[in-house]
py3Dmol code that shows the C-alpha trace and the ligand (Angstrom):
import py3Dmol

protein = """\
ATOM      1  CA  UNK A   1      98.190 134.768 124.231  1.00  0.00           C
ATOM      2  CA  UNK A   2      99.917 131.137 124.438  1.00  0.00           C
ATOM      3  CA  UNK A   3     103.489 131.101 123.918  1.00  0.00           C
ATOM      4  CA  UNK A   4     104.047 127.999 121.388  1.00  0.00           C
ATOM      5  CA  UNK A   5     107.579 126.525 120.590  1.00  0.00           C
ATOM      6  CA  UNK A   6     107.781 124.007 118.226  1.00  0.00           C
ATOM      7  CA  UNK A   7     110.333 121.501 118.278  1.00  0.00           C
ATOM      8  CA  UNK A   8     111.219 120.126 114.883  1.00  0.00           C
ATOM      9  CA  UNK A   9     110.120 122.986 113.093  1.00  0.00           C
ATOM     10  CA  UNK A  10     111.306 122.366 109.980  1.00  0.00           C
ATOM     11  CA  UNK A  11     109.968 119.339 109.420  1.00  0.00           C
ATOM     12  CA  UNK A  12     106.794 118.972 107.432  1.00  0.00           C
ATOM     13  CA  UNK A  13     104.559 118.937 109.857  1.00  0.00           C
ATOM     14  CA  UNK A  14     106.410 121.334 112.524  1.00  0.00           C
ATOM     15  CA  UNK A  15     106.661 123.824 109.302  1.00  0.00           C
ATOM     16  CA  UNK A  16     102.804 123.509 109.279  1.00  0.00           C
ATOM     17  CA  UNK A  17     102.559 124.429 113.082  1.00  0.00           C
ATOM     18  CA  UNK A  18     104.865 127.137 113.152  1.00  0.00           C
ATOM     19  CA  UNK A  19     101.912 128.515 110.386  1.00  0.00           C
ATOM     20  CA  UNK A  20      99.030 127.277 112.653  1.00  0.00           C
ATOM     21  CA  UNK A  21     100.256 129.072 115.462  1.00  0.00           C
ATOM     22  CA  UNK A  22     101.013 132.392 113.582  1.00  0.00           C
ATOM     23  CA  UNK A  23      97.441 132.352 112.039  1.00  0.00           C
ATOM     24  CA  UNK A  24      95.541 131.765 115.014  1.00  0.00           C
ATOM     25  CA  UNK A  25      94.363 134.681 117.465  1.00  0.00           C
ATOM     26  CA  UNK A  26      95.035 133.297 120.979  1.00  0.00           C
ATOM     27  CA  UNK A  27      98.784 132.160 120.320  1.00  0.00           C
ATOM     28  CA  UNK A  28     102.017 133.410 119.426  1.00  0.00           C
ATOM     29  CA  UNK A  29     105.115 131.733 118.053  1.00  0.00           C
ATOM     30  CA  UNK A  30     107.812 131.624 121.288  1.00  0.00           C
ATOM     31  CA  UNK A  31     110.622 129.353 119.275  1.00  0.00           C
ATOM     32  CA  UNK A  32     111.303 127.378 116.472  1.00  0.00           C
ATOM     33  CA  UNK A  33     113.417 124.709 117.606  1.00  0.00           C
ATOM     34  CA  UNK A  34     115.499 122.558 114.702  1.00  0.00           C
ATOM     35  CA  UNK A  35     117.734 119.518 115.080  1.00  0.00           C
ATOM     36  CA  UNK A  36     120.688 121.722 115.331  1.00  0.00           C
ATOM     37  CA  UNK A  37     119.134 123.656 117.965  1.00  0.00           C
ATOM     38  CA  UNK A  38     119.054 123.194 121.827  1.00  0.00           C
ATOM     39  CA  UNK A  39     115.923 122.658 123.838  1.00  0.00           C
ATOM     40  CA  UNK A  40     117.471 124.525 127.078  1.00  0.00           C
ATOM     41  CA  UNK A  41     115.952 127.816 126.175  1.00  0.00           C
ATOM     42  CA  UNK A  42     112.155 126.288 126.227  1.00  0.00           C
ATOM     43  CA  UNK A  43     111.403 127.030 129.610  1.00  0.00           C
ATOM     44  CA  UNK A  44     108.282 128.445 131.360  1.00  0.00           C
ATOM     45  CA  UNK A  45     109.420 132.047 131.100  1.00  0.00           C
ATOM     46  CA  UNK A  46     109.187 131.753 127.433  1.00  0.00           C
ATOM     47  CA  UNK A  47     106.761 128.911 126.629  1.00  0.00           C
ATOM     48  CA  UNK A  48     103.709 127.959 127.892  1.00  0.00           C
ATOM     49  CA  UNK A  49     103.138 124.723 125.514  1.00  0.00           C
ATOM     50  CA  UNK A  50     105.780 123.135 123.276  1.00  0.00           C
ATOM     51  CA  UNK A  51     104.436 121.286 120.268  1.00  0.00           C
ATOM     52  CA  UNK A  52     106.870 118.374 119.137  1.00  0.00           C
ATOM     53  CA  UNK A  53     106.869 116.435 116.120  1.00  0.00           C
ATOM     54  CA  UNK A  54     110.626 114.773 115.347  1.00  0.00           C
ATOM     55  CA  UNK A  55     111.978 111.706 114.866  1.00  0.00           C
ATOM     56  CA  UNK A  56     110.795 108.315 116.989  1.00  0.00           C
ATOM     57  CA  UNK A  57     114.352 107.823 118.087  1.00  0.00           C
ATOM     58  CA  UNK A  58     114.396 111.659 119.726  1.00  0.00           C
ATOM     59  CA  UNK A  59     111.154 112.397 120.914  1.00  0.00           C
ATOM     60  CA  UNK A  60     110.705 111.087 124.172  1.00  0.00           C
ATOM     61  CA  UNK A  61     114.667 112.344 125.292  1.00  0.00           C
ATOM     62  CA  UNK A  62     112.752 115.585 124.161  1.00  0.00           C
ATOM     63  CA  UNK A  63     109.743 114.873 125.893  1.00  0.00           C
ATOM     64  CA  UNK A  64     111.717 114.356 129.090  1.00  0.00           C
ATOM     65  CA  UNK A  65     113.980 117.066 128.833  1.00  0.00           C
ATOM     66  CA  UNK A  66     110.802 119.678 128.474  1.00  0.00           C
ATOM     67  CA  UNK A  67     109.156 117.950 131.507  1.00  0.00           C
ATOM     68  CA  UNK A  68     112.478 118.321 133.613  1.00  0.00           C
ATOM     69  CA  UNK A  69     112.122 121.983 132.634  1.00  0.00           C
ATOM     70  CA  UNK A  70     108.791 122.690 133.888  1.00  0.00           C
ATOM     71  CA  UNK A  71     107.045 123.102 130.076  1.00  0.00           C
ATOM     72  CA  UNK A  72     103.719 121.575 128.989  1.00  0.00           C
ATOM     73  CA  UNK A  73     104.676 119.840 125.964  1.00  0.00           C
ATOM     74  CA  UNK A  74     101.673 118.276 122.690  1.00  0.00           C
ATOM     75  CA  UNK A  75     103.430 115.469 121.494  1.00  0.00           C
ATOM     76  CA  UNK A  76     102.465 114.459 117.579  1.00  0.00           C
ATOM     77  CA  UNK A  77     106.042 111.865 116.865  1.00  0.00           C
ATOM     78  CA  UNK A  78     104.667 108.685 116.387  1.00  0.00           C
ATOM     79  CA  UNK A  79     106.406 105.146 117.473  1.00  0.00           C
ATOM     80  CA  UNK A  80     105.743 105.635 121.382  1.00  0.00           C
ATOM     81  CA  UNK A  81     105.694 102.360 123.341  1.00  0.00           C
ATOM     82  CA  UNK A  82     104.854 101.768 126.854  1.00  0.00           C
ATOM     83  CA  UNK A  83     107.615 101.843 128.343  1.00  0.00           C
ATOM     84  CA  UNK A  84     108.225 105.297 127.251  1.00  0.00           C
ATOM     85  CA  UNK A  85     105.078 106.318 128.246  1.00  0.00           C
ATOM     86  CA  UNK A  86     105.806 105.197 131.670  1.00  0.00           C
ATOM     87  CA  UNK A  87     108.674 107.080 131.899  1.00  0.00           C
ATOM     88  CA  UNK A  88     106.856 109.883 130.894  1.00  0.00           C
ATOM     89  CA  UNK A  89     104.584 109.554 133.528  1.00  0.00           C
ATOM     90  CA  UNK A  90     107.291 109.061 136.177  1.00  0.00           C
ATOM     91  CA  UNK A  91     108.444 112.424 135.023  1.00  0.00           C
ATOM     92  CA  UNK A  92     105.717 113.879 135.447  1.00  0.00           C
ATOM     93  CA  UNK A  93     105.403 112.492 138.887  1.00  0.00           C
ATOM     94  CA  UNK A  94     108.245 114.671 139.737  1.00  0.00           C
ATOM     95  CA  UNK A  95     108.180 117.394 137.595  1.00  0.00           C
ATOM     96  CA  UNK A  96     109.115 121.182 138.792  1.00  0.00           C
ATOM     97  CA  UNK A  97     105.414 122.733 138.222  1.00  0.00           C
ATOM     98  CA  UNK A  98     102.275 121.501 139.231  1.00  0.00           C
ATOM     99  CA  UNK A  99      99.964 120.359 137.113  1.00  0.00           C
ATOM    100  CA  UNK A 100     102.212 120.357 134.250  1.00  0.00           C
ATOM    101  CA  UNK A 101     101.090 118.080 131.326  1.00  0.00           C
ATOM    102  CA  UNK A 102     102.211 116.069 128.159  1.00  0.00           C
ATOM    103  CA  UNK A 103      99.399 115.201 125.419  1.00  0.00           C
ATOM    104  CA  UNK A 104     100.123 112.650 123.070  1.00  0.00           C
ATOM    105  CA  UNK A 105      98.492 111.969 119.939  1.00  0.00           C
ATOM    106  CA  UNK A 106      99.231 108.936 117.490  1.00  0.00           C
ATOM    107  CA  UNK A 107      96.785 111.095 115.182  1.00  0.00           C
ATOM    108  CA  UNK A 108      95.445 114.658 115.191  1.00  0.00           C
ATOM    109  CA  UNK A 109      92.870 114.569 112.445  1.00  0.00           C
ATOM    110  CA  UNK A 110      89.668 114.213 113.816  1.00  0.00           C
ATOM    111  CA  UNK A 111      88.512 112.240 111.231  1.00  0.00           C
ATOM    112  CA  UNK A 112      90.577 109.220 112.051  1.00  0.00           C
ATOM    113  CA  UNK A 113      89.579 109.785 115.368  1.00  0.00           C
ATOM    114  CA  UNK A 114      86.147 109.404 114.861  1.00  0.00           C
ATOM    115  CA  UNK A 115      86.523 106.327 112.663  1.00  0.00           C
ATOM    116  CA  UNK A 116      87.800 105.036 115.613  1.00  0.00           C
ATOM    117  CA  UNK A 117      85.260 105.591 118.148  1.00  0.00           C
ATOM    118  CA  UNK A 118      82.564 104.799 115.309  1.00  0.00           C
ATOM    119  CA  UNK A 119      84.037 101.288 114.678  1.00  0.00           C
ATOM    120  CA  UNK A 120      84.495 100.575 118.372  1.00  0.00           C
ATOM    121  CA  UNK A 121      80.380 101.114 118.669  1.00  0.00           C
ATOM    122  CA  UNK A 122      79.694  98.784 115.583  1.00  0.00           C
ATOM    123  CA  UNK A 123      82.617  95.972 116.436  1.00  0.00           C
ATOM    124  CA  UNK A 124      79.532  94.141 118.497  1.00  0.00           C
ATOM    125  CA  UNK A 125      76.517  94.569 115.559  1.00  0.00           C
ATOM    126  CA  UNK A 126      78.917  92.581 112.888  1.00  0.00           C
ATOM    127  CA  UNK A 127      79.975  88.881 112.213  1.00  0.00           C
ATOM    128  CA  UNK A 128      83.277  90.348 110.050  1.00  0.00           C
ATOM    129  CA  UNK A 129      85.304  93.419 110.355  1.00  0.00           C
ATOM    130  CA  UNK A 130      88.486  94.241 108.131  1.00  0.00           C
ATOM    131  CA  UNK A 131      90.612  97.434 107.570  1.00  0.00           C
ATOM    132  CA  UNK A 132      92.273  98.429 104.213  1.00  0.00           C
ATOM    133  CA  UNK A 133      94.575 101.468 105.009  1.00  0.00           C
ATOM    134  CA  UNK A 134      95.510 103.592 102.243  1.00  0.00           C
ATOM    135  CA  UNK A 135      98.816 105.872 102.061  1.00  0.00           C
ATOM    136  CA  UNK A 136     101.101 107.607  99.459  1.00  0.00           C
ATOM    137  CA  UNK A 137     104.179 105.385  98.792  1.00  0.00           C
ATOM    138  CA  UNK A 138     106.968 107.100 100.575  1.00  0.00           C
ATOM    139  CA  UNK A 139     105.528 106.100 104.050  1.00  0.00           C
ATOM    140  CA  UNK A 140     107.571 103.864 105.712  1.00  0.00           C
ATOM    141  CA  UNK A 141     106.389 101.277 108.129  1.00  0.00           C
ATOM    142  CA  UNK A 142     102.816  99.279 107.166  1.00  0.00           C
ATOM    143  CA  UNK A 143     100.289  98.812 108.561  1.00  0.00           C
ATOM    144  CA  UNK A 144     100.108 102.082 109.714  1.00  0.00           C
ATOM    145  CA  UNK A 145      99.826 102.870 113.367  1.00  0.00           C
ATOM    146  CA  UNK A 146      96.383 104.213 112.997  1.00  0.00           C
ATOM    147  CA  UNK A 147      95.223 100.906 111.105  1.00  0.00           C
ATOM    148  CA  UNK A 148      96.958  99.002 114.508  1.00  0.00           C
ATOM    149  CA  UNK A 149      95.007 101.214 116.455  1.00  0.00           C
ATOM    150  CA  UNK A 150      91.502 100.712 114.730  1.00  0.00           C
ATOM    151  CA  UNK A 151      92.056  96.858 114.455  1.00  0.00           C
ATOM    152  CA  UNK A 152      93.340  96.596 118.413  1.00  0.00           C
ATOM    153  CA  UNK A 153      90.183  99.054 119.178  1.00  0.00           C
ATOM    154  CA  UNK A 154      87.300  96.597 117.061  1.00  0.00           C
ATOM    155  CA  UNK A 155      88.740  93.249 118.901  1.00  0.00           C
ATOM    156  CA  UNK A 156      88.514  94.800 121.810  1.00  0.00           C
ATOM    157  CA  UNK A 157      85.160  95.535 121.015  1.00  0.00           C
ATOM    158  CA  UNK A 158      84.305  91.814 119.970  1.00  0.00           C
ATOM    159  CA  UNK A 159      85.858  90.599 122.713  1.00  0.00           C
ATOM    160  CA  UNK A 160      83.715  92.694 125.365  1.00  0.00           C
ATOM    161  CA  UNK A 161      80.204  91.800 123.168  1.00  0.00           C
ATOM    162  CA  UNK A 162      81.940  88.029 123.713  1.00  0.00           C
ATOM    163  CA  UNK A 163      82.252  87.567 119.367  1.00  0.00           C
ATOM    164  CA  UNK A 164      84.344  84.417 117.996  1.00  0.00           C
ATOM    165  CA  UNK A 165      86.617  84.675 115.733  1.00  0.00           C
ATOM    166  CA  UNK A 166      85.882  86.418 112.293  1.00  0.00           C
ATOM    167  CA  UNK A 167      84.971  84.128 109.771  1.00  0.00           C
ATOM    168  CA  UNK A 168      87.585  83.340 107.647  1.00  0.00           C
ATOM    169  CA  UNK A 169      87.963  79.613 105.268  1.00  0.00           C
ATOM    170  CA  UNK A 170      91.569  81.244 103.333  1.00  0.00           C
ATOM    171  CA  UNK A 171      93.451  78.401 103.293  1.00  0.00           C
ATOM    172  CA  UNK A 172      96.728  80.531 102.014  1.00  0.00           C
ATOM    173  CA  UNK A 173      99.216  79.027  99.746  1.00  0.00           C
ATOM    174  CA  UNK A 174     101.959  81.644  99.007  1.00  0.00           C
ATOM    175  CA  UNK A 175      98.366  84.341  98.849  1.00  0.00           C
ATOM    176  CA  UNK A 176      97.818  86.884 101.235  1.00  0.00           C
ATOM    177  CA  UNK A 177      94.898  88.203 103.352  1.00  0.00           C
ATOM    178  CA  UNK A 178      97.055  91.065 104.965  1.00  0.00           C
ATOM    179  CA  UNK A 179      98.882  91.256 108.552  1.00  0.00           C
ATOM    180  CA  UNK A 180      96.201  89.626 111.062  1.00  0.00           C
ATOM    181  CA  UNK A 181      96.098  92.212 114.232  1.00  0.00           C
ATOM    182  CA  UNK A 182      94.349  90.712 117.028  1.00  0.00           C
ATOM    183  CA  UNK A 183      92.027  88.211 115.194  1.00  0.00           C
ATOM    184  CA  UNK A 184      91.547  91.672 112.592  1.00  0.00           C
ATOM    185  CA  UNK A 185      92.912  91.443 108.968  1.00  0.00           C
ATOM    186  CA  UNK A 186      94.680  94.519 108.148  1.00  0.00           C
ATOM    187  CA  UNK A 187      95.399  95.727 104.319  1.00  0.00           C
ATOM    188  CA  UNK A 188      97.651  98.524 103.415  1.00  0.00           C
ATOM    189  CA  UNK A 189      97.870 100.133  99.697  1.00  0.00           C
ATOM    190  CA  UNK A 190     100.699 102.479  98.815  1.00  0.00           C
ATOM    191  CA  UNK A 191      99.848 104.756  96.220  1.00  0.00           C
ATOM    192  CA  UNK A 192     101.005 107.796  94.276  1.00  0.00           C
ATOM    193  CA  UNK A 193      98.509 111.167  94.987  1.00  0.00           C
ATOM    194  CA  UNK A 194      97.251 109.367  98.026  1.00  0.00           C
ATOM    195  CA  UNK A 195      97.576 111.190 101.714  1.00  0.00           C
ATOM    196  CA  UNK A 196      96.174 109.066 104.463  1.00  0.00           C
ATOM    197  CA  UNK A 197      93.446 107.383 104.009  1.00  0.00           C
ATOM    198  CA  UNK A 198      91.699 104.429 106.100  1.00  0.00           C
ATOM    199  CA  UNK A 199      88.444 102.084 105.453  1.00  0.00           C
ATOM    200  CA  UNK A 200      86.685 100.082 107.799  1.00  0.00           C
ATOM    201  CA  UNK A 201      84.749  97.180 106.571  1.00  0.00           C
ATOM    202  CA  UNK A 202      81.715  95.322 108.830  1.00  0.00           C
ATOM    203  CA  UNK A 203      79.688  92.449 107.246  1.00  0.00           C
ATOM    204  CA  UNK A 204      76.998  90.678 107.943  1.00  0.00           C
ATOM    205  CA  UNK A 205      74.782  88.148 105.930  1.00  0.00           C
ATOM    206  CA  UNK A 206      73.217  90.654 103.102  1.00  0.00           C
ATOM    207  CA  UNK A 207      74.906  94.283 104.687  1.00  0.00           C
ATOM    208  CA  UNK A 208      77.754  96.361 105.141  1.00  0.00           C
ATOM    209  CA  UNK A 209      78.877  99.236 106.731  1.00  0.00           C
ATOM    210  CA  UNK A 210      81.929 101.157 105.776  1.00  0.00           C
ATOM    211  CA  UNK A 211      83.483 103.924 107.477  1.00  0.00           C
ATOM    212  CA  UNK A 212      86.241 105.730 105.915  1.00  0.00           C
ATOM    213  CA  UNK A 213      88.347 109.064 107.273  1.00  0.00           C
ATOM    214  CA  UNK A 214      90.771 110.813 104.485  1.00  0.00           C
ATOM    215  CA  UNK A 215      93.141 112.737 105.552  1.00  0.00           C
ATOM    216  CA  UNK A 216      93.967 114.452 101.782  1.00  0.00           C
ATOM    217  CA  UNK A 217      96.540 116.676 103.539  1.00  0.00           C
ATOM    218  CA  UNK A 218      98.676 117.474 106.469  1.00  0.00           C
ATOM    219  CA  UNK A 219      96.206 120.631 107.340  1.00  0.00           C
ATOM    220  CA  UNK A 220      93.769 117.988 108.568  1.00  0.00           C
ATOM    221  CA  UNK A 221      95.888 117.525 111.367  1.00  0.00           C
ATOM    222  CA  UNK A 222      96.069 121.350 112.770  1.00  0.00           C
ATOM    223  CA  UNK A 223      92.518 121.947 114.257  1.00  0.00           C
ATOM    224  CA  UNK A 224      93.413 118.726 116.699  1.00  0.00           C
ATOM    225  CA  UNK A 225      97.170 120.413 117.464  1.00  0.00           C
ATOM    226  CA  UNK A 226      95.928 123.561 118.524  1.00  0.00           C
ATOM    227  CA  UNK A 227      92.978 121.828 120.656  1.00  0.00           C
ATOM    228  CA  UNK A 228      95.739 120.125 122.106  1.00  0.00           C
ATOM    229  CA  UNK A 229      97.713 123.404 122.897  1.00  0.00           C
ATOM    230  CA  UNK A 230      94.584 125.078 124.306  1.00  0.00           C
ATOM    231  CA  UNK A 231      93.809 122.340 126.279  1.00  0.00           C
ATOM    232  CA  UNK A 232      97.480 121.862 127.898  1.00  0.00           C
ATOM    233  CA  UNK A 233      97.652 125.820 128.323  1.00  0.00           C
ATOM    234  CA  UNK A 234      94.330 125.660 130.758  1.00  0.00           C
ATOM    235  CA  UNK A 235      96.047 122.768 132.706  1.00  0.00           C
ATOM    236  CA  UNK A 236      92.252 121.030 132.120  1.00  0.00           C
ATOM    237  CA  UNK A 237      94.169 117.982 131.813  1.00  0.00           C
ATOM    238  CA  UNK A 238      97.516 117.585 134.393  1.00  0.00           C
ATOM    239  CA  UNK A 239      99.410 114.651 133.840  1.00  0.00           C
ATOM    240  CA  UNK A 240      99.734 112.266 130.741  1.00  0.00           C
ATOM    241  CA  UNK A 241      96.908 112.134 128.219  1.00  0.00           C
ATOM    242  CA  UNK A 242      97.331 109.685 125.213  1.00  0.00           C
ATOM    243  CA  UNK A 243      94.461 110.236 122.186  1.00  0.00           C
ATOM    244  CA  UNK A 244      93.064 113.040 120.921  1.00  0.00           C
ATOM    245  CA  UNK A 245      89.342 111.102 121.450  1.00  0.00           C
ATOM    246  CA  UNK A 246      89.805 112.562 125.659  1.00  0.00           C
ATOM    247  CA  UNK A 247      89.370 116.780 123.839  1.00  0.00           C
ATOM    248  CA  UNK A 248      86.346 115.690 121.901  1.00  0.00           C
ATOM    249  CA  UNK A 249      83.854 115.625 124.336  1.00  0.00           C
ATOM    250  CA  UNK A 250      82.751 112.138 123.285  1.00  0.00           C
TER     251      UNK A 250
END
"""
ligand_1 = """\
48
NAP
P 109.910 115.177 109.034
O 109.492 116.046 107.911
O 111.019 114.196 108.811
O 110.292 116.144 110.260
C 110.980 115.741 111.410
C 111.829 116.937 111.804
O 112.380 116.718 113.096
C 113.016 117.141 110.847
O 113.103 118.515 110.535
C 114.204 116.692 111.689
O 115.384 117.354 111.321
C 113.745 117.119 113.064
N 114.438 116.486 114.168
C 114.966 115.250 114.243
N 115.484 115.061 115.465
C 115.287 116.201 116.158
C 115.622 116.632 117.465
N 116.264 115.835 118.312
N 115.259 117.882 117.855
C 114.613 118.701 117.024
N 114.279 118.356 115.749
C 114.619 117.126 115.332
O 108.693 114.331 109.589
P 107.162 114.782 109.680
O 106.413 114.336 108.482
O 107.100 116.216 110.105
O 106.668 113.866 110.874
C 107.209 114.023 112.192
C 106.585 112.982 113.108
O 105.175 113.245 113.209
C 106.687 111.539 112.618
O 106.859 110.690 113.719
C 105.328 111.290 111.962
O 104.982 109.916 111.935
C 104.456 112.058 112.912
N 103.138 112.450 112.421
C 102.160 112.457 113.361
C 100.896 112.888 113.003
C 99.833 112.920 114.065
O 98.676 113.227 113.755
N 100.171 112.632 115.324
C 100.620 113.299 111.704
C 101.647 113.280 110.771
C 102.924 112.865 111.152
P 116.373 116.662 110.215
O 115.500 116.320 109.037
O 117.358 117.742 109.938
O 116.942 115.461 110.890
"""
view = py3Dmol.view(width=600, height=400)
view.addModel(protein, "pdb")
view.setStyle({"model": 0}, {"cartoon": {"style": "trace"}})
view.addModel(ligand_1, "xyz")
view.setStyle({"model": 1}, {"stick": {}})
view.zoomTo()
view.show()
């Protein structure tokens, strides 16, 4: 069995991995960690893989912390930059087992994952590429990360096929053609009864090709946890891995 603690548990989506880990055969709940609780009883005795999903402004002090004490830690908090994934790293560098890791995912559905590694295959066929992202309206920051992610991935895409610039005549007078991410235009929609939803738009002269992932609910995002958890538990992959796209087999 894999002994799971999960940090932030009663958050929404800690809640729903304290109820992944107690429905699935090959793991076991070890702790359920809150805000008021401290991390200093997660150690390797215990815990084989902590799962955490906080707050931007805690998770990498938790991330380090769990490191320090010699647990495997599946990271799902979003907001990481590099510099805290260096540190990470550096940790890790050091860290009291061997072959101790730290998975981080900006998103566990495999859906959006997918869209990803679709759109970075078609980035070279098309002239124009755009992404509308779609969420319910008590998200916070827009574009979402994901959207970043998809519109960072296709440029990098047209840059490698050596593309231009999409084509674009908007001459904008107090209009709007969305946030422009790396030459891509990026659209985001907040609306009531929507999850997390994301379309990716290609045109050419007469075609298009849209991809689209919905994520209709946060249970979209437990098969990739518990991938993650199985993964870190077999120490297949020692050291930092960022994206969930490395455990697909791709
Ligand atoms: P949430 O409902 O606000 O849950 C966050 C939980 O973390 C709260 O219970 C909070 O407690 C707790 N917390 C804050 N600081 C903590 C600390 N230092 N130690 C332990 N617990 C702490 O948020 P959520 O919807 O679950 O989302 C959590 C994170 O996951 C966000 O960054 C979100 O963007 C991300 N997310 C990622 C994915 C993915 O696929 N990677 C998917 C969905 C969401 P209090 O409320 O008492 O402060």
């Amino acid at each position: 069995m894999i002994r799971v603690s999960v940090i932030g548990a009663q958050g929404r989506m800690g809640a729903r991995v304290v109820q992944a880990v107690g429905d699935a055969d090959d793991m076991q709940l070890a702790q359920a960690i809150g805000v008021q609780s401290s991390l200093e009883g997660v150690r390797p005795d215990n815990t084989d893989v902590a799962v955490e999903f906080t707050v931007p402004s805690a998770s990498l002090s938790n991330v380090l912390a769990l490191v320090d004490q010699g647990v495997n830690v599946v990271v799902g908090t979003t907001g990481w930059t590099q510099d805290g994934l260096d540190e990470v790293r550096r940790a890790l560098s050091h860290a009291p087992n061997p072959g101790q890791s730290v998975f981080i995912a900006p998103n566990f559905a495999v859906s959006a994952v997918l869209a990803d590694v679709f759109a970075a295959t078609a980035a070279r066929f098309f002239e124009s590429a755009e992404v509308v992202e779609l969420h319910h309206p008590d998200k916070i920051d827009a574009p979402s990360g994901t959207a970043v992610h998809t519109a960072r991935t296709i440029a990098a895409a047209r840059r490698r096929a050596g593309l231009g610039a999409v084509p674009d005549s908007t001459r904008t007078d107090g209009g709007s053609r969305g946030q422009v991410i790396d030459g891509i235009h990026v659209h985001a929609v907040r609306l009531r009864g929507l999850n997390a939803h994301e379309e990716i738009l290609f045109g050419n002269a007469g075609e298009q090709l849209t991809i689209r992932a919905d994520s209709f609910d946060r249970s979209s995002f437990m098969p990739g946890v518990l991938l993650a958890v199985r993964a870190v538990a077999s120490a297949g992959h020692p050291g930092l891995t960022v994206g969930l796209e490395h455990l697909l087999g791709l």
